[in-house]
N, C-alpha and C positions, 0 to 999 in steps of 0.2 A: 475771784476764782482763777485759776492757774489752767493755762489754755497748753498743751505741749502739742507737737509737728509731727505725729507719728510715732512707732512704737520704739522705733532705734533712738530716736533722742530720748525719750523715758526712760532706756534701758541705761546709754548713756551716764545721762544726768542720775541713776539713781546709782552705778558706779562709781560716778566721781565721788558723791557724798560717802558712800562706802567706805572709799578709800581715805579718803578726809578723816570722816569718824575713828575707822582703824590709826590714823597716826597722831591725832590730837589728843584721844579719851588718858591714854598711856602718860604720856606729856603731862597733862591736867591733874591725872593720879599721883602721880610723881610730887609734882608743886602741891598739891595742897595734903599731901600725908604728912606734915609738921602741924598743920593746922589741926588736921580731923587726931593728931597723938594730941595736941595741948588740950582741946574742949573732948576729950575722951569718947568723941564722934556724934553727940551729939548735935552737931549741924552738918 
């Protein structure tokens, strides 16, 4: 179970992940669209 310190560190921590997510998903899109053209997207 995940214990947080109050509502600022949740608010926080679920920005950092935000912003994480915002600049990785792109990145990740990116690299694997060779992939997902050869298997015609099926994985």
């Amino acid at each position: 179970m995940i214990h947080v310190d109050g509502f600022l560190a949740a608010l926080v921590a679920a920005f950092l992940l935000g912003i994480v997510n915002a600049i990785i998903k792109p990145i990740l899109v990116f690299l694997t669209f060779p992939i997902t053209v050869l298997t015609l997207g099926l994985f």
